[in-house]
Backbone as numpy.savetxt, mean C-alpha at the origin, in Angstrom:
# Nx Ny Nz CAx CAy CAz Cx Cy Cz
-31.01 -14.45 26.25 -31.04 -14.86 24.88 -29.64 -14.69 24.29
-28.93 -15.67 23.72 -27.76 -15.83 23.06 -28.00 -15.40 21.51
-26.83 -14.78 21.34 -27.40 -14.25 19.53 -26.04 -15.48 18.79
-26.29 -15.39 17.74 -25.53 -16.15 17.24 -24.06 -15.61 16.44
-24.11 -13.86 16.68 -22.50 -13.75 16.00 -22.48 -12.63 17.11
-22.77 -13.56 18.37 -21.81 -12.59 19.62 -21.01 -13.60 20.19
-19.86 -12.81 19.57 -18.08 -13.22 19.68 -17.34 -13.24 21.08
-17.61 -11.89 21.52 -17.25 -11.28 22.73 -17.64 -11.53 24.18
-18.95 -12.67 24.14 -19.64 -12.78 25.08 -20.03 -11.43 25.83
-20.17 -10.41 25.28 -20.41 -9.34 26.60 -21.78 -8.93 26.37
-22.99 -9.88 26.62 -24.33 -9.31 26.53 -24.49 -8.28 27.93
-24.08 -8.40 28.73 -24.35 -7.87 30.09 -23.88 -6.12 30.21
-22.63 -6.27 29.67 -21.53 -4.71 30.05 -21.62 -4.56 28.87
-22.54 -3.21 28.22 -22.53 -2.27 27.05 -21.22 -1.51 26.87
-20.49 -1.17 28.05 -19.53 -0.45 27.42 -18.16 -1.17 27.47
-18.23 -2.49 28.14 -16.89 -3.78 27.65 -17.06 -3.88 25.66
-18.77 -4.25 25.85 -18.70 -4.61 24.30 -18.39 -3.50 23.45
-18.86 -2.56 24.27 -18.53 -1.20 22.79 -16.61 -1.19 22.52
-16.02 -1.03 24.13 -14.39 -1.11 23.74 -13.88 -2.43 23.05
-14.31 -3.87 22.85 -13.82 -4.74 22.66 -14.04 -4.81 20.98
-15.49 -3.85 20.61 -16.40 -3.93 19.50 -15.58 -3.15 18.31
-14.34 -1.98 19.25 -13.63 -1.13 18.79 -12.36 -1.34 18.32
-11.90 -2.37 19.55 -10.47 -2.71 19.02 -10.69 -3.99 18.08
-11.81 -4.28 18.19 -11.61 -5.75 16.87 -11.74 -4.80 15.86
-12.70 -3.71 15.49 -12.43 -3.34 14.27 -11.51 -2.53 13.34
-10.50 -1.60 14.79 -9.49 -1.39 14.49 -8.42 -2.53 14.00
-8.53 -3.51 14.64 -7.64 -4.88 14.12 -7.93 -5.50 12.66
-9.05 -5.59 12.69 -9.69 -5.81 11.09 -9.13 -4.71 10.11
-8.94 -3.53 10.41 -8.67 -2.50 9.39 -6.84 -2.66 9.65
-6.63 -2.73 10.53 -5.35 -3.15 10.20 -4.39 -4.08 9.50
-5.70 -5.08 9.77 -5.19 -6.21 8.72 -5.20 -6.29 7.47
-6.37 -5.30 7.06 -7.03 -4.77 5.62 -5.54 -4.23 5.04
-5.14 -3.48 5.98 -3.79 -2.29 5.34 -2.86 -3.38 5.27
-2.39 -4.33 6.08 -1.19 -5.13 5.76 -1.39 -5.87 4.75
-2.47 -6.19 4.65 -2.60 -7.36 3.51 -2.59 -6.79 1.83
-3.08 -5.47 1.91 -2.88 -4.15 0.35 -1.58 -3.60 1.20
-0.48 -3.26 1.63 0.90 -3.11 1.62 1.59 -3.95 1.62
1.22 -5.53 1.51 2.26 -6.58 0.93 1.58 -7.16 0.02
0.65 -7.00 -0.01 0.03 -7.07 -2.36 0.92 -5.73 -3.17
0.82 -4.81 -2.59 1.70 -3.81 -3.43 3.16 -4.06 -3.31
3.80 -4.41 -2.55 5.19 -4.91 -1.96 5.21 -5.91 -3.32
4.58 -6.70 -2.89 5.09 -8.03 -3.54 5.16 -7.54 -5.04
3.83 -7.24 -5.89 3.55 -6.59 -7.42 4.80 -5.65 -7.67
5.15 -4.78 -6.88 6.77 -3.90 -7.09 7.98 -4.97 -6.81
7.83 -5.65 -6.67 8.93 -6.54 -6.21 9.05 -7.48 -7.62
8.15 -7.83 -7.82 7.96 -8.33 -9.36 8.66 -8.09 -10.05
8.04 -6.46 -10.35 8.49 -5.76 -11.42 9.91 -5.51 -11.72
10.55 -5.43 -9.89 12.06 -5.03 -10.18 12.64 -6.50 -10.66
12.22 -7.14 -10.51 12.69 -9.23 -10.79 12.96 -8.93 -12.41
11.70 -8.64 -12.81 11.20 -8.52 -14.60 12.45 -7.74 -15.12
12.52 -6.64 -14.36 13.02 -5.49 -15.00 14.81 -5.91 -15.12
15.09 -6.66 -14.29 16.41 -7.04 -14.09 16.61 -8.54 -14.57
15.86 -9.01 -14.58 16.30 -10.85 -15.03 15.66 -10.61 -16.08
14.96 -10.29 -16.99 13.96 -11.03 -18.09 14.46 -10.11 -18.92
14.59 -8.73 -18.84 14.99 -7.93 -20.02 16.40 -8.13 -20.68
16.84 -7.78 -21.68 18.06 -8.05 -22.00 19.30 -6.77 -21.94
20.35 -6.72 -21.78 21.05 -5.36 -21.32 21.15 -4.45 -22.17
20.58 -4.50 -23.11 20.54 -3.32 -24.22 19.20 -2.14 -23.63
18.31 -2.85 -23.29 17.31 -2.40 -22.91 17.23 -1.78 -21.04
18.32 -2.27 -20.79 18.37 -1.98 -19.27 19.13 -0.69 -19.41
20.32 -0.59 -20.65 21.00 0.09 -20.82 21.01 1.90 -21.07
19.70 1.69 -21.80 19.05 2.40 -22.62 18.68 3.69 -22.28
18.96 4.76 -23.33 18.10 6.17 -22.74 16.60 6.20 -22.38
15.95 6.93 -21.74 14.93 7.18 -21.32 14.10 7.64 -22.69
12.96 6.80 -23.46 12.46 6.90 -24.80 11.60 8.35 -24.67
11.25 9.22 -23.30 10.38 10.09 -23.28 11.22 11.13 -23.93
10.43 12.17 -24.16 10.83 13.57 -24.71 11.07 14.27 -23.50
10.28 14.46 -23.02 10.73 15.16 -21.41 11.62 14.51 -20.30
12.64 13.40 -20.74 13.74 12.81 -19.35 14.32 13.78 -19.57
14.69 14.74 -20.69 15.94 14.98 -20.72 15.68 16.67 -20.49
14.92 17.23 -20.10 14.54 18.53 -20.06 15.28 19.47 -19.48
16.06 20.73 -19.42 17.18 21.01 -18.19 16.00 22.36 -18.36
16.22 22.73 -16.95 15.23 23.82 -16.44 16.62 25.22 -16.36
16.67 26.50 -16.80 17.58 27.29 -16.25 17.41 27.87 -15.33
18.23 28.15 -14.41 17.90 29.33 -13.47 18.05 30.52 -13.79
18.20 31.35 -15.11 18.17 32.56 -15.68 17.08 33.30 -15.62
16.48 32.57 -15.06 14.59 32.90 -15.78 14.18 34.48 -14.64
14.46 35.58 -15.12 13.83 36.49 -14.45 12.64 36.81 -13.87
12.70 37.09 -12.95 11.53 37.13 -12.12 11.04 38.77 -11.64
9.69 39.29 -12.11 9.58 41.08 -11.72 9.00 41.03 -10.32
């Protein structure tokens, strides 16, 4: 009996299909990861485009608007 989403042809050898059953799905998850590490690639890649062509140089120029960029930590700080 032929099934209809056997890929591998291996009805016969249980443990061909189990290794073949393994590396396709390792391959599938690999592809999963490349395809979300060049969606994130690309979306950061964007941003540096935006951040450099579209803004104007006053704004590229500019201090850091947070309260905490500018924080200096001392090393005086005693320790018992």
């Amino acid at each position: 009996m032929s099934h209809d989403r056997d890929y591998l042809k291996t009805d016969s050898d249980p443990i061909s299909r189990l290794r073949q059953e393994g590396l396709m799905l390792h391959m599938k998850g690999a592809g999963y990861a490349f395809a979300f590490c060049t969606v994130t690639l690309i979306i950061v890649l964007i941003c540096m485009w935006i951040g450099r062509n579209l803004l104007d140089e006053q704004s590229q120029e500019a201090d850091d608007p947070t309260p905490w960029s500018s924080l200096q930590i001392s090393d005086d700080v005693g320790l018992i």
